[in-house]
VOPAGU-2260 file (C-alpha; in pm, 1 decimal, decimal comma):
REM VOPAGU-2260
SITE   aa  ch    i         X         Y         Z
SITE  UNK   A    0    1923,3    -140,6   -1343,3
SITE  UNK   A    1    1670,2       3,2   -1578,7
SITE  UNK   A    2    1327,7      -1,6   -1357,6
SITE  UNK   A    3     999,2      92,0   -1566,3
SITE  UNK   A    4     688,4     214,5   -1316,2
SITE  UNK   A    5     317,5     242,8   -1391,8
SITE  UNK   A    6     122,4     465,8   -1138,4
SITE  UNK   A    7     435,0     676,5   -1094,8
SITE  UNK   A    8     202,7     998,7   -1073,1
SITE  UNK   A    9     115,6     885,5    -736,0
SITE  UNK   A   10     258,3    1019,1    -400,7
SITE  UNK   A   11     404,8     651,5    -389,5
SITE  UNK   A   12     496,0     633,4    -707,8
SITE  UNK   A   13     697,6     991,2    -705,9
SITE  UNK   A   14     874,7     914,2    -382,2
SITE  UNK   A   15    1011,5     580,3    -601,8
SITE  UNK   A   16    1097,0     764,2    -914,7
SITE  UNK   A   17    1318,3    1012,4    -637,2
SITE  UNK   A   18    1451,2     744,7    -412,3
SITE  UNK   A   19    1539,8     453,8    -729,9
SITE  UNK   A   20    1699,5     703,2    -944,3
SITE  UNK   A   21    1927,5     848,3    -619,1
SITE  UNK   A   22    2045,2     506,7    -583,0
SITE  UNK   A   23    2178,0     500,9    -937,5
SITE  UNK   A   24    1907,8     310,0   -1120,3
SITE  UNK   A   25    1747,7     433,6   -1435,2
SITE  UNK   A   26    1385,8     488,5   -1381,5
SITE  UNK   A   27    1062,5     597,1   -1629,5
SITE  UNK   A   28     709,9     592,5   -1582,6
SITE  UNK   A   29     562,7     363,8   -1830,5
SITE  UNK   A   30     327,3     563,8   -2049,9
SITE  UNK   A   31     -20,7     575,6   -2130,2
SITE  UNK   A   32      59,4     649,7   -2457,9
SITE  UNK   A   33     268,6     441,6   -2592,8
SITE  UNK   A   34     210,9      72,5   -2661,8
SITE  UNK   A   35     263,8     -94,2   -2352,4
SITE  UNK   A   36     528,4    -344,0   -2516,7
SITE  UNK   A   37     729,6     -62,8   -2613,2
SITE  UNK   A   38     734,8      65,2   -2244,2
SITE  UNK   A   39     850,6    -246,5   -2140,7
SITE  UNK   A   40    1100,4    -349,4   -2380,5
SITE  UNK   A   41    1421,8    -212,5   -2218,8
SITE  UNK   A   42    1310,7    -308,9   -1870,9
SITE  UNK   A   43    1514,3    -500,7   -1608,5
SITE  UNK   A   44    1250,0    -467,6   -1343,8
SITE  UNK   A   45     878,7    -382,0   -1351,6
SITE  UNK   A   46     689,5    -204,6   -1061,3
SITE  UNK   A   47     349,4    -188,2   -1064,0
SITE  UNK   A   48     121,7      78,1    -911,7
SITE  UNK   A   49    -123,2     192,5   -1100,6
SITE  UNK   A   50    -479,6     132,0   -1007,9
SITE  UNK   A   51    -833,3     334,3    -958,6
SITE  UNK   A   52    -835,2     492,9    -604,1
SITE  UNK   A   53   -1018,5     318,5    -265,9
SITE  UNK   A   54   -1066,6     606,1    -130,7
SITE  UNK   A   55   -1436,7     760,8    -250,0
SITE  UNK   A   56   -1724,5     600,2    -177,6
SITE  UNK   A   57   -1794,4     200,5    -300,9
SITE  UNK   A   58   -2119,6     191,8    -538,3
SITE  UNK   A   59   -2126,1     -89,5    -765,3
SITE  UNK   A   60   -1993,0     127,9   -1066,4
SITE  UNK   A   61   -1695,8     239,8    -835,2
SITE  UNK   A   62   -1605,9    -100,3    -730,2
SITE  UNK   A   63   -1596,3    -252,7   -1063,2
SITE  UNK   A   64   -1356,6      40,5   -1150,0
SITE  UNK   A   65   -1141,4       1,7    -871,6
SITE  UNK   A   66   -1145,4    -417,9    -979,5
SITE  UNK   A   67   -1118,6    -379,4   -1342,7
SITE  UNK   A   68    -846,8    -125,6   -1276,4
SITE  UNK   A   69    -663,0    -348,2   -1051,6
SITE  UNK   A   70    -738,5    -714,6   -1230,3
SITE  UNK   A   71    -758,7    -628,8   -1580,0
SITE  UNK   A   72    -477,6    -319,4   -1594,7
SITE  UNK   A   73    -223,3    -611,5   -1371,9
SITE  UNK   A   74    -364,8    -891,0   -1671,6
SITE  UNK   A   75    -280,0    -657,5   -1904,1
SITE  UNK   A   76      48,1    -573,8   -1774,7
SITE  UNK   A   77     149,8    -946,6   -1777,3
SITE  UNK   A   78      40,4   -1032,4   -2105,7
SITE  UNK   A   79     203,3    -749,1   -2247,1
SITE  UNK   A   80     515,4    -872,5   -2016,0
SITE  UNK   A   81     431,3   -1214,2   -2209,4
SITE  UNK   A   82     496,0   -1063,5   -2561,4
SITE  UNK   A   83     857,4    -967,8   -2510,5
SITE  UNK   A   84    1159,5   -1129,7   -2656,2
SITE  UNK   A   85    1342,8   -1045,1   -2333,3
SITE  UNK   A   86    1155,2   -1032,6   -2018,4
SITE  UNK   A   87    1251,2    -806,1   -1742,3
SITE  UNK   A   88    1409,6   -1010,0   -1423,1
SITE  UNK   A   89    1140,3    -907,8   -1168,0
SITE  UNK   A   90     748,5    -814,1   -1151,8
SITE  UNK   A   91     683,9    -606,9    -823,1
SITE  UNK   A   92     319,0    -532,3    -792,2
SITE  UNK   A   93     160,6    -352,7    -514,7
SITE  UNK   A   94    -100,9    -481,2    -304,2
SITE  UNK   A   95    -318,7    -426,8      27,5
SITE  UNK   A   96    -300,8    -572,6     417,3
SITE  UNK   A   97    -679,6    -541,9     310,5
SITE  UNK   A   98    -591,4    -903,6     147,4
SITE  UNK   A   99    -660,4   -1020,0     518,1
SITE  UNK   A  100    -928,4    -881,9     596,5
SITE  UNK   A  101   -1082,2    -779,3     924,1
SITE  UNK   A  102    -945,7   -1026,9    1221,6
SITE  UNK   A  103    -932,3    -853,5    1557,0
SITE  UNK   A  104    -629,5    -945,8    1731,7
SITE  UNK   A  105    -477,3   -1208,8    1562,3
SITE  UNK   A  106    -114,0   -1167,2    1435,6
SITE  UNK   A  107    -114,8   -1158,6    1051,2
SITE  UNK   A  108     190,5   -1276,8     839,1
SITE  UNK   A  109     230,1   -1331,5     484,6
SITE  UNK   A  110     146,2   -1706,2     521,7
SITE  UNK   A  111    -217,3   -1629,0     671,5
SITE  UNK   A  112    -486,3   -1660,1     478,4
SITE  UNK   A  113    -698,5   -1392,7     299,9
SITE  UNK   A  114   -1048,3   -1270,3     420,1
SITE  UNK   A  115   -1391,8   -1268,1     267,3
SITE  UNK   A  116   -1557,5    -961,6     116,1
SITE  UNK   A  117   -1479,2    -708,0    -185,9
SITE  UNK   A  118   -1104,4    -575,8     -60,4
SITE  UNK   A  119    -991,4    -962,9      20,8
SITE  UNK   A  120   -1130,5   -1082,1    -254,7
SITE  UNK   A  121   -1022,1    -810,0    -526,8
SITE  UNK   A  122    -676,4    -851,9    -349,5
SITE  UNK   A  123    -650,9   -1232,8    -411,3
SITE  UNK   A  124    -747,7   -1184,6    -757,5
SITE  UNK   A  125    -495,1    -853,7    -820,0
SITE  UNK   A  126    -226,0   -1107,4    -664,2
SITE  UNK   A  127    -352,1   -1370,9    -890,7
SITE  UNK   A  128    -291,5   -1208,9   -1211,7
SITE  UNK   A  129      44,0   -1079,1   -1099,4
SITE  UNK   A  130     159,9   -1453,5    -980,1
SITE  UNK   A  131      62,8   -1532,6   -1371,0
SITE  UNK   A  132     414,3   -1371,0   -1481,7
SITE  UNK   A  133     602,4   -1625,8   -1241,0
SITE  UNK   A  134     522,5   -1928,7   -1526,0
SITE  UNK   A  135     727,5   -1752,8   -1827,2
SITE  UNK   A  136    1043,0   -1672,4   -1541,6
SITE  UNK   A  137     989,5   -1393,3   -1353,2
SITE  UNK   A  138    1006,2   -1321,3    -988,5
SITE  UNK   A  139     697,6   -1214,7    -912,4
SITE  UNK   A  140     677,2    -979,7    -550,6
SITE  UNK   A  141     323,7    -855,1    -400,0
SITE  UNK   A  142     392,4    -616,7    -187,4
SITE  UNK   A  143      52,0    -585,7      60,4
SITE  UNK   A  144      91,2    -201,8     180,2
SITE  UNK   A  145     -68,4     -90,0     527,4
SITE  UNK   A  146    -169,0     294,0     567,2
SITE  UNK   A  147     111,8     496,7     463,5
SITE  UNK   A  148     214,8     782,7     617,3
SITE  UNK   A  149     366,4    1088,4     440,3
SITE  UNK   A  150     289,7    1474,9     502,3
SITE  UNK   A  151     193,5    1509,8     132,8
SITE  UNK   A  152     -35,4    1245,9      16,4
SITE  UNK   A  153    -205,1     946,5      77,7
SITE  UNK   A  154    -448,5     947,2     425,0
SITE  UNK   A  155    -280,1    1177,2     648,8
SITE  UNK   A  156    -324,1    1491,7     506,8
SITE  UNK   A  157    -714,3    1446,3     523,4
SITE  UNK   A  158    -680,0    1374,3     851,9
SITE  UNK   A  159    -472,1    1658,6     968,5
SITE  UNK   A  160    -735,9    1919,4     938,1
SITE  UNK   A  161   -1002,5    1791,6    1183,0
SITE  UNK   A  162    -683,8    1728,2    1451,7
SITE  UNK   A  163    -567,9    2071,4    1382,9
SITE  UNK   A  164    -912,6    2230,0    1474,8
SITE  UNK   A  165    -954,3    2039,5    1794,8
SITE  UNK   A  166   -1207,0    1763,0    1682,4
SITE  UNK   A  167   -1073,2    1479,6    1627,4
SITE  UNK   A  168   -1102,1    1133,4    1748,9
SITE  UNK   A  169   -1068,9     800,7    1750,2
SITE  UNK   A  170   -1305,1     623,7    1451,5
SITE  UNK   A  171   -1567,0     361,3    1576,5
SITE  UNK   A  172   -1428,1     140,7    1911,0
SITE  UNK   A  173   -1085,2     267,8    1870,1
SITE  UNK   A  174    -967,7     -91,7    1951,9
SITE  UNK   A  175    -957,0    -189,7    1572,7
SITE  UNK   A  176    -577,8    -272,1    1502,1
SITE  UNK   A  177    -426,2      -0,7    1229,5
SITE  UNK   A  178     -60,4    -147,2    1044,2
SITE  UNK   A  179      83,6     122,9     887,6
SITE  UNK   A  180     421,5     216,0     760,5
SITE  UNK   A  181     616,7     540,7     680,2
SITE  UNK   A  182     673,1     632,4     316,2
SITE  UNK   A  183    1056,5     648,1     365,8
SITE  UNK   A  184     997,4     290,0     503,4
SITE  UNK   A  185     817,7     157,2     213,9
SITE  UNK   A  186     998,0     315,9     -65,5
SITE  UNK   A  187    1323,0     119,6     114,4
SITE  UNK   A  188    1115,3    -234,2     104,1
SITE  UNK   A  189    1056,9    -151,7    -234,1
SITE  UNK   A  190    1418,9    -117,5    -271,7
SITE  UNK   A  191    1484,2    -444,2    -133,7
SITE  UNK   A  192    1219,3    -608,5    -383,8
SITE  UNK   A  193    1427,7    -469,2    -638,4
SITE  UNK   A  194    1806,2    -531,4    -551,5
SITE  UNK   A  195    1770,9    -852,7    -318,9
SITE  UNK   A  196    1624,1   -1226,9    -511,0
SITE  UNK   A  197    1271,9   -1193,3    -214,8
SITE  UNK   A  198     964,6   -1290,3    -385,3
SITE  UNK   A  199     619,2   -1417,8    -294,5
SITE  UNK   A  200     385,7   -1149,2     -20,3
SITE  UNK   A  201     594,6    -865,3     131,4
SITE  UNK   A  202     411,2    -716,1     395,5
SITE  UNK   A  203     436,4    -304,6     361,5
SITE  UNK   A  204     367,5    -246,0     745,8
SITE  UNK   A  205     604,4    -108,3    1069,3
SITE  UNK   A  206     673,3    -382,6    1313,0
SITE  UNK   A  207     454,6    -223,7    1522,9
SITE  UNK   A  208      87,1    -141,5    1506,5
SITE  UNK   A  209    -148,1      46,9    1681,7
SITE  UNK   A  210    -485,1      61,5    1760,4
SITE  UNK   A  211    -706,2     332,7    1611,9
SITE  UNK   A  212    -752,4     478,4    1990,4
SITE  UNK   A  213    -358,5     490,0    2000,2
SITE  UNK   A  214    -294,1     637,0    1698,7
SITE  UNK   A  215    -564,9     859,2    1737,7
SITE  UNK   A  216    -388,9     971,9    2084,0
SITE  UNK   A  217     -64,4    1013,6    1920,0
SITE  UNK   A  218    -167,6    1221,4    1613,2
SITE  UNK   A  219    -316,5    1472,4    1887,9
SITE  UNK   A  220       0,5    1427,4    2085,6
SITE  UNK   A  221     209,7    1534,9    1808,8
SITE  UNK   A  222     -32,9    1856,7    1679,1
SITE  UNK   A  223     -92,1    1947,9    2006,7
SITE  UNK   A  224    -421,9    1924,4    2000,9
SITE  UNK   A  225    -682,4    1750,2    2166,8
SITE  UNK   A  226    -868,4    1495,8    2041,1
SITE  UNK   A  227   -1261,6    1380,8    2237,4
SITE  UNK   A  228   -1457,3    1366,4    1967,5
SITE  UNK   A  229   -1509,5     985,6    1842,3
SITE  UNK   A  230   -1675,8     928,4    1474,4
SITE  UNK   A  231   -1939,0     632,9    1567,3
SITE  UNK   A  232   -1892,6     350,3    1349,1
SITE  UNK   A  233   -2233,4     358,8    1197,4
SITE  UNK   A  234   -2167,6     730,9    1099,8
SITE  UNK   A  235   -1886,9     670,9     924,7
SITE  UNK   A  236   -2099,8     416,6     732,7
SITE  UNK   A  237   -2387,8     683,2     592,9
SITE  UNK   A  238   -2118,5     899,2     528,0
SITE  UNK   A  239   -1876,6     641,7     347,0
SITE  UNK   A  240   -2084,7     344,1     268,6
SITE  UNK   A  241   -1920,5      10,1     203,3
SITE  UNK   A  242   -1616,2     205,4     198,1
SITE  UNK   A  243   -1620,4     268,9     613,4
SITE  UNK   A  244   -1542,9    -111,5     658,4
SITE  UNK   A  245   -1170,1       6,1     575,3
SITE  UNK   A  246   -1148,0     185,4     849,0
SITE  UNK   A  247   -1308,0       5,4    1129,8
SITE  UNK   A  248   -1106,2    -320,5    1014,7
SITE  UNK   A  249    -931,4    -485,2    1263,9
SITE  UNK   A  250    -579,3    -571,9    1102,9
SITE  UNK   A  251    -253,1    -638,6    1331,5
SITE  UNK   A  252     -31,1    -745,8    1019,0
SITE  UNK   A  253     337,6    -794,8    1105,5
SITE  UNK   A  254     635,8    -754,2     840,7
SITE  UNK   A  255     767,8   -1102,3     882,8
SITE  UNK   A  256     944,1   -1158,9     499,4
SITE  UNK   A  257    1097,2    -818,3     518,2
SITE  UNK   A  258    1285,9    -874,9     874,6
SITE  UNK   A  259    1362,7   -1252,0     771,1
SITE  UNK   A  260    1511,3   -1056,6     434,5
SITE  UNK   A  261    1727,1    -826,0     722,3
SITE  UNK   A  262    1541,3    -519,2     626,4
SITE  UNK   A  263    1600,3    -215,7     893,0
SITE  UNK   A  264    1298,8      16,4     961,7
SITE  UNK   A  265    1401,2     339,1    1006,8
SITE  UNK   A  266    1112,6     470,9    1151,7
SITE  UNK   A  267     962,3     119,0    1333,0
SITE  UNK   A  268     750,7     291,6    1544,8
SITE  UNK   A  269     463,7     562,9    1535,9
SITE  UNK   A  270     558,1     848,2    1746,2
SITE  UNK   A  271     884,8     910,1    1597,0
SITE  UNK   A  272     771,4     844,1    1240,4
SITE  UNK   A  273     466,1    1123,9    1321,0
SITE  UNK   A  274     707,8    1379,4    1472,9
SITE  UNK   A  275     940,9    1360,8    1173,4
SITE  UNK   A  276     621,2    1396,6     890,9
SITE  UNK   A  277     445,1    1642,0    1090,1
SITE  UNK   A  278     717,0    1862,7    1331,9
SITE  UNK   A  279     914,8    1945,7     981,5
């Protein structure tokens, strides 16, 4: 299957490009330079990636770069994806558990509904745009990523350092539910999005979450390292802004399409999936 991928510079992205092509499919990272029809043209499937990072600090100027990048790049996509004579099969755009918003302890599936605020509300109207490619044909799958773990990108790395020197600790309450998911993990549901006919919300999370305290405990477990020194919530707010509601959201987000699709997790829960990242 010829699979074209925009964002593929990412640490998501490049795990994608490795795993697809291993499993015999002919992959490319759609260019920047070249018109985006062009890109597309030979394409069976379409994954979509690329977007401005969350991660830095939310003024006004950075949001509307992180919505325009996310709204307007996915618009784009599709009505370049509109323009072709022959349309690839399947649309597979990423999104965010952040679609949900902050809910304490209620179970989250794809059927729930989103949140309020900027991340719930960019994430509907990402989705949006990507659902627009389902009226010329295509199969249109949102994949709504939790925190990812992998040693060499993405949020764990800038964690590591503070764990490895003794001081850290758990981030506001600790009792804020955390869904995340191995890379290895997602780069298989992505897989499945690809080979298998699923469409509609995929939620990118492990079957089983944590709260912050626990995964705070764990990370120390596994670094051997001790970890007593709590971030307050409203310090994480002068230091991040907007941006710190993130990571005191409450989100318990269960994988519900993927397991109804028979997907396997091979790393389903946290310990063993930190001990293989970080005990390499």
């Amino acid at each position: 299957m010829n699979i074209t991928i925009s964002g593929a510079s990412g640490f998501i992205g490049g795990q994608l490009l490795n795993s697809l092509g291993q499993a015999g499919h002919a992959v490319r990272a759609l260019s920047r330079h070249a018109p985006p029809v062009e890109s597309l043209r030979e394409a069976d499937v379409i994954i979509h990636l690329a977007g401005e990072p969350l991660a830095q600090r939310w003024t006004a100027a950075a949001k509307q770069r992180i919505r325009d990048s996310r709204v307007m790049g996915t618009r784009n996509l599709v009505e370049a994806l509109a323009a072709l004579p022959r349309r690839p099969e399947a649309l597979i755009c990423a999104s965010a558990i952040g679609y949900y918003g902050s809910r304490g302890d209620e179970i989250l599936t794809e059927s729930s509904a989103p949140g309020s605020g900027f991340l719930p509300e960019l994430c509907v109207a990402w989705e949006r745009e990507a659902q627009a490619a389902e009226a010329f044909g295509m199969r249109v799958v949102r994949v709504r990523t939790g925190l990812v773990l992998d040693a060499r990108g993405g949020a764990l790395p800038r964690m590591l350092p503070p764990f490895r020197m003794g001081v850290g600790g758990r981030l506001g309450s600790g009792r804020q539910w955390m869904s995340w998911i191995h890379l290895e993990d997602l780069a298989a549901l992505f897989h499945l999005a690809v080979e298998s006919h699923v469409q509609g919300p995929l939620n990118g999370v492990a079957p089983h979450a944590v709260t912050n305290s626990d995964f705070t405990r764990e990370l120390a477990r596994v670094l051997r390292r001790p970890a007593v020194f709590p971030i307050p919530g409203f310090a994480l707010r002068l230091l991040l802004g907007e941006m710190a509601d993130v990571l005191l959201a409450s989100q318990r987000v269960a994988p519900g399409a993927a397991e109804a699709a028979g997907f396997r997790f091979r790393f389903p829960q946290l310990a063993p999936a930190l001990a293989a990242l970080l005990r390499r």
